[in-house]
Every structure is written in C-alpha cells, then in structure tokens.
C-alpha atoms as a printed R data frame, in Angstrom:
    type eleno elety resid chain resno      x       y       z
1   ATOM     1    CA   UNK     A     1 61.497  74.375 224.130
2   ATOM     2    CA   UNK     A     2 60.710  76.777 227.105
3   ATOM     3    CA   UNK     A     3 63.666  79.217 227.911
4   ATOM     4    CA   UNK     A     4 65.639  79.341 230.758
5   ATOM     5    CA   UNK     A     5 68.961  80.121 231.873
6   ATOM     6    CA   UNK     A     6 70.478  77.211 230.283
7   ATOM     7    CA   UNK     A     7 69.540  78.946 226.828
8   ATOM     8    CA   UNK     A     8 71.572  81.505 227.181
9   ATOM     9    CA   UNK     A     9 74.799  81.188 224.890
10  ATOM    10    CA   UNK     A    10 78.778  81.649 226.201
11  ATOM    11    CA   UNK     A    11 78.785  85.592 226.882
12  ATOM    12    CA   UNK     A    12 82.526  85.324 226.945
13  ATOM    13    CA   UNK     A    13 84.115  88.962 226.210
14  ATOM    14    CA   UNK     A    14 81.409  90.388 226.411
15  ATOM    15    CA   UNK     A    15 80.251  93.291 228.605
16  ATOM    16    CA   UNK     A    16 76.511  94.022 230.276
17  ATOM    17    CA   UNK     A    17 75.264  97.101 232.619
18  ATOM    18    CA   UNK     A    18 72.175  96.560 234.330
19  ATOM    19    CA   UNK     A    19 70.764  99.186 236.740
20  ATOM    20    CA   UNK     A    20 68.901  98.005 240.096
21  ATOM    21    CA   UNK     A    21 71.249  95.269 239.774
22  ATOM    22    CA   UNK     A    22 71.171  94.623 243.755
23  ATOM    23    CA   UNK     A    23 68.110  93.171 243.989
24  ATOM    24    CA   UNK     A    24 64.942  91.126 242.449
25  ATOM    25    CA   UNK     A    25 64.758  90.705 238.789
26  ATOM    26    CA   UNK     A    26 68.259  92.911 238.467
27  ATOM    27    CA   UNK     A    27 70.217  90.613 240.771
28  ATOM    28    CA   UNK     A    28 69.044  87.720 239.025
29  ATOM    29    CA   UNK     A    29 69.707  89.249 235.967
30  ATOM    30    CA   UNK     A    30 73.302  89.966 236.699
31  ATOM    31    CA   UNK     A    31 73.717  86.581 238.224
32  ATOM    32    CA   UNK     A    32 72.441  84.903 235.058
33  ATOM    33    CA   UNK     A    33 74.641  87.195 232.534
34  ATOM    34    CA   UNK     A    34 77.972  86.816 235.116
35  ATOM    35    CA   UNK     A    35 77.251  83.203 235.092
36  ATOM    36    CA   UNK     A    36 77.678  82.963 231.610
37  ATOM    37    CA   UNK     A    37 81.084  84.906 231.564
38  ATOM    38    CA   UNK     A    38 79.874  88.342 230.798
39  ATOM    39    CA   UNK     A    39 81.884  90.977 232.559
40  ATOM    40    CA   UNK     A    40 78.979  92.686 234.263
41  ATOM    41    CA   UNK     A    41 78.685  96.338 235.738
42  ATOM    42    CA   UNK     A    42 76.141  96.451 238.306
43  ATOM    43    CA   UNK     A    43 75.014 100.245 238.324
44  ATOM    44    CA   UNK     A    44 73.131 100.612 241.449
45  ATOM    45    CA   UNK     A    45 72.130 103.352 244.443
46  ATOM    46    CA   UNK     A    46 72.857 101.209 247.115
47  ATOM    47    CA   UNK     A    47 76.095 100.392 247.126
48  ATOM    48    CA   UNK     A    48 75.633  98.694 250.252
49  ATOM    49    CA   UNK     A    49 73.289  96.043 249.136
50  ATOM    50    CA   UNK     A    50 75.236  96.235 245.837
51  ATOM    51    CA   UNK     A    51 78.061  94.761 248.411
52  ATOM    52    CA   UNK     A    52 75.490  92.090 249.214
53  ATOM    53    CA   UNK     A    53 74.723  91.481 245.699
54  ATOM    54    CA   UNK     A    54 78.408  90.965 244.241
55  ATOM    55    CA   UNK     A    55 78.360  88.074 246.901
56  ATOM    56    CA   UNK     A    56 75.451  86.311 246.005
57  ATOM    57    CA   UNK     A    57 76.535  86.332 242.388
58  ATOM    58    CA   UNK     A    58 80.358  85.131 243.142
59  ATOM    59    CA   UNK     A    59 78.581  82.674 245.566
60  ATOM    60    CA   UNK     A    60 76.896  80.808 242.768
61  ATOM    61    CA   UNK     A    61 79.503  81.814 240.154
62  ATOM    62    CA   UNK     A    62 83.402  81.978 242.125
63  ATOM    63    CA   UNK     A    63 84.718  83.165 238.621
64  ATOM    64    CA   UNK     A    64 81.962  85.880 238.038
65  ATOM    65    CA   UNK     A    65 83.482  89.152 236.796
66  ATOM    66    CA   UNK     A    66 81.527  91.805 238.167
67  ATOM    67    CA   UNK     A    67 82.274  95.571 239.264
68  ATOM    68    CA   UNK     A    68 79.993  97.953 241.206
69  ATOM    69    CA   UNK     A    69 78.977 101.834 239.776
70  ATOM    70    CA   UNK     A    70 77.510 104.165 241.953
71  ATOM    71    CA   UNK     A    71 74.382 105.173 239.760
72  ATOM    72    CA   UNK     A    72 71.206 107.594 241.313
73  ATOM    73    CA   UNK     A    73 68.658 107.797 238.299
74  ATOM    74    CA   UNK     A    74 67.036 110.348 240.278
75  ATOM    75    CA   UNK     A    75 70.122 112.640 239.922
76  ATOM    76    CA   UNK     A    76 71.179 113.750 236.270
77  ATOM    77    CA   UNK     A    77 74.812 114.554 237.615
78  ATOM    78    CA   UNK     A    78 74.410 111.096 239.055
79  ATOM    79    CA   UNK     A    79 73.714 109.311 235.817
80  ATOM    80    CA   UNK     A    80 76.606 111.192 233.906
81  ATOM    81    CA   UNK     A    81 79.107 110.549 236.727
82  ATOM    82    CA   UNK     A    82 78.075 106.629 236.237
83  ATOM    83    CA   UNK     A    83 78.203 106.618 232.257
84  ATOM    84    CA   UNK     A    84 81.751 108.471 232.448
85  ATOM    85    CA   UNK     A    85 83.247 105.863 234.816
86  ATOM    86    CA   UNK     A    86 82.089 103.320 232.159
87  ATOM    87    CA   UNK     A    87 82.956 104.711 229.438
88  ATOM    88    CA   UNK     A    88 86.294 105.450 231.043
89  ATOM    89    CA   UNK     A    89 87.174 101.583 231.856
90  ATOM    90    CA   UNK     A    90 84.826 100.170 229.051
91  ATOM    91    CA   UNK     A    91 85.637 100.835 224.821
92  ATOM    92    CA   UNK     A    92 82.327  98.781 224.171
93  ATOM    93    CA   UNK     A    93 79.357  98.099 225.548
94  ATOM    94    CA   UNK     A    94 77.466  95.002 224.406
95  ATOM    95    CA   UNK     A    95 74.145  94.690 226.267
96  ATOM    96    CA   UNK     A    96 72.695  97.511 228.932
97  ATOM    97    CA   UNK     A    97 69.201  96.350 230.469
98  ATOM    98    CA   UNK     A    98 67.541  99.183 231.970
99  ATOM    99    CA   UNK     A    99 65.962  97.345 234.708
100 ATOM   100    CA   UNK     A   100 66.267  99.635 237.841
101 ATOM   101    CA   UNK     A   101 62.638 101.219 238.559
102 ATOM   102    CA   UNK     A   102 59.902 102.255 241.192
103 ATOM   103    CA   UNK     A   103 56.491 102.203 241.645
104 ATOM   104    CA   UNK     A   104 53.093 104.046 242.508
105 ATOM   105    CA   UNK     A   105 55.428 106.241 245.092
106 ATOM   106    CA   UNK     A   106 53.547 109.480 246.741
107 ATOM   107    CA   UNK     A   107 54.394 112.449 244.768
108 ATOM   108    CA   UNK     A   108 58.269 113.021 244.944
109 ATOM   109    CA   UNK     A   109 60.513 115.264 242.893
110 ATOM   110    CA   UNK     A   110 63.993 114.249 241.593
111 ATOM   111    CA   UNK     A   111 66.836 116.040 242.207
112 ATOM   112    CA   UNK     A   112 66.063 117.856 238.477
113 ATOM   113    CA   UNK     A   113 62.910 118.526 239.454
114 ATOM   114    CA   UNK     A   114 60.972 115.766 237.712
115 ATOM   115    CA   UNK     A   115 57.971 113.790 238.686
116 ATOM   116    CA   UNK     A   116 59.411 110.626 240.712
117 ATOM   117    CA   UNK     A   117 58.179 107.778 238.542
118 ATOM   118    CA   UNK     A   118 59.514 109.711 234.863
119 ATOM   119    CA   UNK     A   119 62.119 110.682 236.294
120 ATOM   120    CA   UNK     A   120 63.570 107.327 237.678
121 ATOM   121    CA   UNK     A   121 61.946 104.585 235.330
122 ATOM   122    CA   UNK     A   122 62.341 106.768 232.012
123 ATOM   123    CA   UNK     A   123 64.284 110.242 232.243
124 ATOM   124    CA   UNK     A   124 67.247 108.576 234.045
125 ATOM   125    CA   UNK     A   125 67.779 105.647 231.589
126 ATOM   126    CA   UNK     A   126 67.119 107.689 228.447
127 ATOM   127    CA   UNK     A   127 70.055 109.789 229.744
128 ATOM   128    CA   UNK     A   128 72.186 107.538 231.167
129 ATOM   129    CA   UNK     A   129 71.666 105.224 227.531
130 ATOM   130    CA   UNK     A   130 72.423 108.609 225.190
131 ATOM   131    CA   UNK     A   131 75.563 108.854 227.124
132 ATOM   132    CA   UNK     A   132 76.511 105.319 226.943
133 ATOM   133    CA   UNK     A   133 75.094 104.981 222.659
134 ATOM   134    CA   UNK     A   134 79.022 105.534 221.918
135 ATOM   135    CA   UNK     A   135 80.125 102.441 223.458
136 ATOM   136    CA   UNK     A   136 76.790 100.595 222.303
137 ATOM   137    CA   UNK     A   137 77.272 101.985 219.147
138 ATOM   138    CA   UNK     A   138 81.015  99.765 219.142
139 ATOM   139    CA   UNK     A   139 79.698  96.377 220.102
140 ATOM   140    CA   UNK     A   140 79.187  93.859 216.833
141 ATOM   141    CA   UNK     A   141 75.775  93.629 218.023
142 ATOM   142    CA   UNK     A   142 74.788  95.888 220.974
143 ATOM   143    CA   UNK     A   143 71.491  95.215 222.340
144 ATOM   144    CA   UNK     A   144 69.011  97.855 225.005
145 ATOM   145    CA   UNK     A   145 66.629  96.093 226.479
146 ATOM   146    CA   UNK     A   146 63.907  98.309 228.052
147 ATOM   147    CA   UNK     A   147 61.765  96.575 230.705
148 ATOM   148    CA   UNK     A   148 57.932  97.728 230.810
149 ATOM   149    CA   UNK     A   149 55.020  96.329 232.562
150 ATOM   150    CA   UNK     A   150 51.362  95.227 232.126
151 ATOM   151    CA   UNK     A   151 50.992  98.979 233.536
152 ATOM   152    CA   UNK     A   152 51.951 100.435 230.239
153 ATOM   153    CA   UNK     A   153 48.327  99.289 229.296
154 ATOM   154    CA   UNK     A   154 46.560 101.965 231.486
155 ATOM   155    CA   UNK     A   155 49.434 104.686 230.750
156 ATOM   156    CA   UNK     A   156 48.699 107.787 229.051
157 ATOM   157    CA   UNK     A   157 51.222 109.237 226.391
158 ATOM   158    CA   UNK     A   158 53.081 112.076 227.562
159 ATOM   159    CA   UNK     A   159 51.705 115.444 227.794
160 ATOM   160    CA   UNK     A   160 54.825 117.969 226.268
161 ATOM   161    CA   UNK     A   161 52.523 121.055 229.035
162 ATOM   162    CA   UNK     A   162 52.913 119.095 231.646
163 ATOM   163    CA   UNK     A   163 54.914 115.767 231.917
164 ATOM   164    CA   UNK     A   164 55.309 115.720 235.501
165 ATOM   165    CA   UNK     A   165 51.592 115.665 236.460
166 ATOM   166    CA   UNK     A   166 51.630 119.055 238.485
167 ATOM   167    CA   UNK     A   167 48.593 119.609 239.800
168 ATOM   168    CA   UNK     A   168 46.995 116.718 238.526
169 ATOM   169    CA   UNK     A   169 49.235 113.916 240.384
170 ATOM   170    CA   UNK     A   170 47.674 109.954 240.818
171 ATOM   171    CA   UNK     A   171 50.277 107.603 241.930
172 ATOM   172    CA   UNK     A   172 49.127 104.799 239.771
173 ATOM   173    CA   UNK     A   173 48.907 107.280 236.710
174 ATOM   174    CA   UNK     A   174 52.027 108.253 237.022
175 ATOM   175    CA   UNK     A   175 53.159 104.482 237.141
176 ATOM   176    CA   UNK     A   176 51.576 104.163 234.246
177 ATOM   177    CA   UNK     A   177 52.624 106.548 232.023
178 ATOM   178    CA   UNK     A   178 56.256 105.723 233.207
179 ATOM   179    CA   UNK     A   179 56.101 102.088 231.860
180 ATOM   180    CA   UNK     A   180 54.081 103.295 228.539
181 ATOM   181    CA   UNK     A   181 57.299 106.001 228.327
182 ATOM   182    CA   UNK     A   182 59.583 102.519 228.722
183 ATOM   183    CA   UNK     A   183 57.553 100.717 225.987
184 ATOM   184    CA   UNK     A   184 57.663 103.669 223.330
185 ATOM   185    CA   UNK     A   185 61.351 104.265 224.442
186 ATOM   186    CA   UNK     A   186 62.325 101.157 223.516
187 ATOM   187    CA   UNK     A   187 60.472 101.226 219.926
188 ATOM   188    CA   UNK     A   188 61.644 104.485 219.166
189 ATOM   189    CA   UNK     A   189 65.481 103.937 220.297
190 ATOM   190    CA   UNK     A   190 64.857 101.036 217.644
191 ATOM   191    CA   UNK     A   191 63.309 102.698 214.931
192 ATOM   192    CA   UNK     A   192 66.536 105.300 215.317
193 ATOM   193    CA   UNK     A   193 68.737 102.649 214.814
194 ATOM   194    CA   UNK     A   194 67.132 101.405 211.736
195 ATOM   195    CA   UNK     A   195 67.389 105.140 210.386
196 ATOM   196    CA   UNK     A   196 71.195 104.956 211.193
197 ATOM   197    CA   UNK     A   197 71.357 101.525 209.573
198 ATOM   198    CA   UNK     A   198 73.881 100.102 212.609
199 ATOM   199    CA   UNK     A   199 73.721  97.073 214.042
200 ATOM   200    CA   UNK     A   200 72.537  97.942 217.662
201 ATOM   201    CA   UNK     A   201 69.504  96.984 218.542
202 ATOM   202    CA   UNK     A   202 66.534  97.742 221.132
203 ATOM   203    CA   UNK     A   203 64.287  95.352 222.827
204 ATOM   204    CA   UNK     A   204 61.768  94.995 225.130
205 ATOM   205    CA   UNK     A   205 61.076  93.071 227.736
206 ATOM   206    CA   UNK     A   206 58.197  92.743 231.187
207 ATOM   207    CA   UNK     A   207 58.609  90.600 233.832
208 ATOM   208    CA   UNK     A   208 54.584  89.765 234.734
209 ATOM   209    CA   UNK     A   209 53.846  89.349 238.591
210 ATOM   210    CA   UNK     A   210 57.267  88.818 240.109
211 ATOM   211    CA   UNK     A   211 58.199  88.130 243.826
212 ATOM   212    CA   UNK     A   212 60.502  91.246 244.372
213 ATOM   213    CA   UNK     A   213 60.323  94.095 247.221
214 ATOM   214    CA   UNK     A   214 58.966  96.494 244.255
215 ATOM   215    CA   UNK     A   215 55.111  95.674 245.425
216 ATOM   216    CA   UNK     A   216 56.512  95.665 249.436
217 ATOM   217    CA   UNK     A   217 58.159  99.487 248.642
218 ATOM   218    CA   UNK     A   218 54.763 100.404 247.599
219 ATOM   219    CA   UNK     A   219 52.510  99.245 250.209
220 ATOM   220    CA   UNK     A   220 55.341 101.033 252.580
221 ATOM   221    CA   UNK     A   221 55.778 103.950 251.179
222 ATOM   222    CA   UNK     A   222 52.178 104.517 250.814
223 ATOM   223    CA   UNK     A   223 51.391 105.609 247.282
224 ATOM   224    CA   UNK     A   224 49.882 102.748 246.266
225 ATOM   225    CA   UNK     A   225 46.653 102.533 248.404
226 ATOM   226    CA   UNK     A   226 44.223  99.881 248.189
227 ATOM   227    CA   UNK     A   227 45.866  98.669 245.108
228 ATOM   228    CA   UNK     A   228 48.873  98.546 245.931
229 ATOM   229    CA   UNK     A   229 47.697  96.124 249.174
230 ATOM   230    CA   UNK     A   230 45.885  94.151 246.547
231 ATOM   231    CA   UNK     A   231 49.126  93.700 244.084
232 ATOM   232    CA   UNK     A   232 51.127  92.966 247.101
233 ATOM   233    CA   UNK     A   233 48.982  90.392 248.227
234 ATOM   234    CA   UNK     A   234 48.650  88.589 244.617
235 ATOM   235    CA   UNK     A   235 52.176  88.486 243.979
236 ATOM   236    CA   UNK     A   236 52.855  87.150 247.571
237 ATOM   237    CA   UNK     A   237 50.058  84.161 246.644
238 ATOM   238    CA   UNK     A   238 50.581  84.135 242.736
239 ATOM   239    CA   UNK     A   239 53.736  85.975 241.995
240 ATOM   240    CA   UNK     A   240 56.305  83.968 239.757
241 ATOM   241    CA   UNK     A   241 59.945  83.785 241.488
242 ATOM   242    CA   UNK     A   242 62.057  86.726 240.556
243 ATOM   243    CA   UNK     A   243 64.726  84.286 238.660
244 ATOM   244    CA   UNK     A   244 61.534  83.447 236.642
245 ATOM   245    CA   UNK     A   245 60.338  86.694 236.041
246 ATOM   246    CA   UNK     A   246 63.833  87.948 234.849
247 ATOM   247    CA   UNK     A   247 63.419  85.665 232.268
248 ATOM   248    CA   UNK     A   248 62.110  88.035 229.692
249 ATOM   249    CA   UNK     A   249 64.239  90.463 229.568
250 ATOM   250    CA   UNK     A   250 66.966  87.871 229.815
251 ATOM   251    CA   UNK     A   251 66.058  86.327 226.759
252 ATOM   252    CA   UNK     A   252 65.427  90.286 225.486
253 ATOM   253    CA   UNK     A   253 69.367  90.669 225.934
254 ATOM   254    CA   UNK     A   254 70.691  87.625 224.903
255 ATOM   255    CA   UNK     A   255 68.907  85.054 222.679
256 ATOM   256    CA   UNK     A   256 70.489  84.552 218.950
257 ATOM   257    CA   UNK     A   257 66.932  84.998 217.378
258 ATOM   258    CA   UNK     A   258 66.263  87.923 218.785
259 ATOM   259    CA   UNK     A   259 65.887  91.134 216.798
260 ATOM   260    CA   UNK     A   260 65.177  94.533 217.095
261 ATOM   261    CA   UNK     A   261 61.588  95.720 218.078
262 ATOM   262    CA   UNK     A   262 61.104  92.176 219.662
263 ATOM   263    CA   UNK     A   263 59.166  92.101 223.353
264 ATOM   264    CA   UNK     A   264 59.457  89.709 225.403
265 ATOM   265    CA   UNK     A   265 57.286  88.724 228.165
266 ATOM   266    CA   UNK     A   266 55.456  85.776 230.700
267 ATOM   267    CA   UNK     A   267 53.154  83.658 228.118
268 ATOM   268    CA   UNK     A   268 50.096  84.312 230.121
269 ATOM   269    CA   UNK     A   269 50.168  88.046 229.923
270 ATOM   270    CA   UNK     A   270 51.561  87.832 233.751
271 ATOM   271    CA   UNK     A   271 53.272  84.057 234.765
272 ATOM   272    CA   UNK     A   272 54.574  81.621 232.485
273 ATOM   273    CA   UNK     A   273 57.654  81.092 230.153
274 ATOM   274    CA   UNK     A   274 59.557  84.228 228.629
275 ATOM   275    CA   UNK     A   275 58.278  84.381 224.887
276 ATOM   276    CA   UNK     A   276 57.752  86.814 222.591
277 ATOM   277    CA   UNK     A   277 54.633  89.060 222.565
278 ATOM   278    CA   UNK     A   278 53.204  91.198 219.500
279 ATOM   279    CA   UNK     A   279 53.152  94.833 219.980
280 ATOM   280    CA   UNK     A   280 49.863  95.715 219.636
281 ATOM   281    CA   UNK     A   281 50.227  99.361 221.166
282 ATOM   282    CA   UNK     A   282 48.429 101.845 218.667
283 ATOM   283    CA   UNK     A   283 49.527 105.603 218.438
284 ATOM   284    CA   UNK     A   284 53.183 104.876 218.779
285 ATOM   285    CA   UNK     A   285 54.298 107.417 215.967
286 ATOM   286    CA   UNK     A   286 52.535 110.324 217.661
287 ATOM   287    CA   UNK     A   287 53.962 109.359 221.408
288 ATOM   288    CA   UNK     A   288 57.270 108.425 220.384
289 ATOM   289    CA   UNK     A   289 57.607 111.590 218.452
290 ATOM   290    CA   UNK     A   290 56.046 113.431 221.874
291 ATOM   291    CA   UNK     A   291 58.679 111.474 223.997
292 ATOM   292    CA   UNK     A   292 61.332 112.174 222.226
293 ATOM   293    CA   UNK     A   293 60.352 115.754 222.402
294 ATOM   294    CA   UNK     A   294 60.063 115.844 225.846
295 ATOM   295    CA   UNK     A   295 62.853 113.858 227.021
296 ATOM   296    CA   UNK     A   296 65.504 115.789 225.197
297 ATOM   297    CA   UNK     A   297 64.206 119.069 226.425
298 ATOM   298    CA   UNK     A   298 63.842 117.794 230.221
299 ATOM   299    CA   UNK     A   299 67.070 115.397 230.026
300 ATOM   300    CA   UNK     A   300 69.193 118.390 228.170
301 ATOM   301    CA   UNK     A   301 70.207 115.317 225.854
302 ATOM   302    CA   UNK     A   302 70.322 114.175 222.618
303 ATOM   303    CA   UNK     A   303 69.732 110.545 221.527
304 ATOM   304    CA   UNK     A   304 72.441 110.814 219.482
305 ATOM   305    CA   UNK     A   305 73.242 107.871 216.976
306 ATOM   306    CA   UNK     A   306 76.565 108.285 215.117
307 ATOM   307    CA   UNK     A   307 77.550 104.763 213.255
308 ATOM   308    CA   UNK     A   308 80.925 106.654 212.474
C-alpha cells in the first residue's frame, strides 16, 4: 500500500524538532507531524516566515501544537542557544529531522569559519543533535532522521587537511560532499547507538526532485551555474510536490516498521512513493570514522551517547 500521510500513526505526546521548518519539504513536514498531534518545535532562521509557517499549519490543523526556535546553523552559538531553549522546556525529545539545508551556494564562510555547505547541511546538525542526544536519549524510541540527496552519489568523503575546500572550492562539490557527510552521519549516529545498546535510532531519508525554493536559491544566488539552471528547470517541469517529496523522511520519522539504518526515499531514484532503499554506499567505515574525526574537532563536540 503506497504511503502517505494517512499512514502515519496518532503522535499524541509526543514531541518533533525539525529545522527549515518554514518552508518546502520542512513546512510540510511539520504540518504532517502537528497534524497528527505531535507537539512540534519548528527551529528555523527566519522567524518571520516561521510566523507565516505556524499559520499555514494551524490553518489546516486549528488544534496544531507548535512553537517557534530561533535556530542559525551557520552560527555554533546559534545552534547551542536553540538546543538550550529546548532542552529547557522539553525533558524528551522523540523525533528531530534534520531537514534545514542549502545548496551549490558561491563560496561563503559560516560564522565559525566553515565552508557554507558543511557547515549548514552537516556541522550545524551534528552539533545541534549532540546537544539535544540527552533528551533523544529519554524518548521510548527516539528516532534522527538525516535527509541526504541523490548528490551524495557524486560526494567525496571528507578530507581531515582540508574539509572546507580552501583553495580548491566547486560549488557543486561542495554540495556534494555535504549530502555524502548527511548519509554517513546518519549511519554512523546509528552504528553508535547500537554500541550503546539504547533504543534511539537513526534514519535516513531523500526527498528526489521536489518543488521547493532550494533549486530557485541556487539559480539566484549564483553558485550553481549551468546546472543549477538545468535542475531548476527539471524540477519546475518534473519536480514532485513538496508534500510528496517530504514523504520520505516522513515515513523515516514515523512508520512502526521502521528501524535503525533504514533509508528512505522516491521509488524511482527521484519521483515516486516514499519506500525504502538499500544502502549500497561502499567505504562507509573509513568516512564515518574520518567524519567523526573531523566534526568533533571543527564542531568542539562530542557525539556523546550516555544510556544512563
């Protein structure tokens, strides 16, 4: 039977983060979880649009429980700020779908210092999850979900010299090795858990060609070039609706078959129903180990996964 939202079970007491939530496949995302009665902390930039978002969900849910957390993942203080102020109102956390991401930007810095793309789509959310693993670590059955992309396909693992590509800077590489960062993040961060023997899991999840403003940014920001036109253009003619392509990691964070180390994605590689995909990825021992590496040293964190 082909998933939707309607498979998604009662999410009663239960309480979700998911970054980017003010937009695309994290709007539709929160909408789906609220509408299911998860309490749901939207931890976004923009709290404008965030403003914009809480309405749209209450629109089509008038009993949606939602709140708003002012979260930068290109800021480190940023991220900490955000996972205190949950921590401080939540004592468990039982999903947290790092959604929020950009893509093939020109060659930015964070406010740490780190390459753009790393530092938004994988830096931020490894810190922002090893501050939040205490409150995961509470749920029954906590779940991350980690959303990647086909792009993971041409990313390289990182390199521990030189993870932010200085010197040697190509938009889409960058991209790339971002999303591959995502997909080993997420098998890692399960693998750990396994170690610990707890019942939190990780997931993964990618959302094909989706109709969202992440191929517009590109094309207007300018890092993209040629390609990025062309990806813009596809998804505008072929590009599944963003409540489709949320779908995945949807199903990633909520369906009772799920386990950890699952991934979840469109069935034809980039459209079609959410179901799950083999992880085919080889090398993943060497680039986890490598990522893990590099992202405590960079992040100043710890994945730290304490079952006590």
């Amino acid at each position: 039977m082909k998933y939707t939202t309607a498979s998604i079970p009662d999410l009663s007491g239960t309480t979700a983060v998911v970054t980017g939530a003010n937009g695309g496949l994290g709007l539709e995302t929160a909408k789906a979880l609220a509408a299911k009665g998860a309490h749901v902390v939207m931890a976004v930039r923009d709290q404008d649009k965030a403003a914009d978002a809480v309405a749209v969900i209450r629109a089509a849910s008038p009993g949606a429980s939602v709140e708003l957390v002012p979260l930068d993942l290109a800021s480190l203080t940023s991220v900490s700020a955000a996972a205190a102020a949950m921590l401080g109102r939540h004592e468990r956390i039982d999903i947290l779908v790092n959604n929020a991401g950009v893509m093939a930007m020109p060659e930015r810095r964070t406010e740490d210092g780190f390459e753009m793309q790393l530092g938004v789509n994988h830096l931020g959310h490894w810190a922002l999850t090893a501050h939040l693993m205490p409150a995961l670590l509470r749920a029954p059955a906590g779940r991350v979900v980690s959303v990647t992309s086909t792009a993971h396909h041409f990313g390289r693992m990182l390199d521990p010299e030189n993870p932010h590509l200085r010197g040697n800077y190509d938009a889409w590489r960058a991209y790339g090795q971002s999303k591959l960062a995502n997909y080993h993040f997420a098998l890692g961060l399960q693998r750990e858990f396994e170690r610990a023997s707890v019942r939190t899991t990780s997931l993964l999840a990618h959302p094909g060609l989706s109709r969202t403003g992440l191929q517009s940014t590109t094309v207007s920001e300018g890092g993209g070039g040629r390609l990025g036109t062309l990806f813009h253009n596809l998804v505008q003619r072929t590009g599944m609706s963003p409540d489709d392509g949320a779908l995945p990691q949807l199903r990633a964070a909520t369906d009772p078959r799920a386990k950890g180390g699952d991934f979840y994605a469109p069935r034809f590689v980039n459209s079609g129903a959410a179901v799950r995909r083999p992880v085919l990825r080889p090398g993943a021992d060497e680039a986890i180990t490598r990522l893990w590496r590099v992202s405590e040293r960079e992040a100043g964190l710890e994945m730290v996964i304490d079952p006590r």
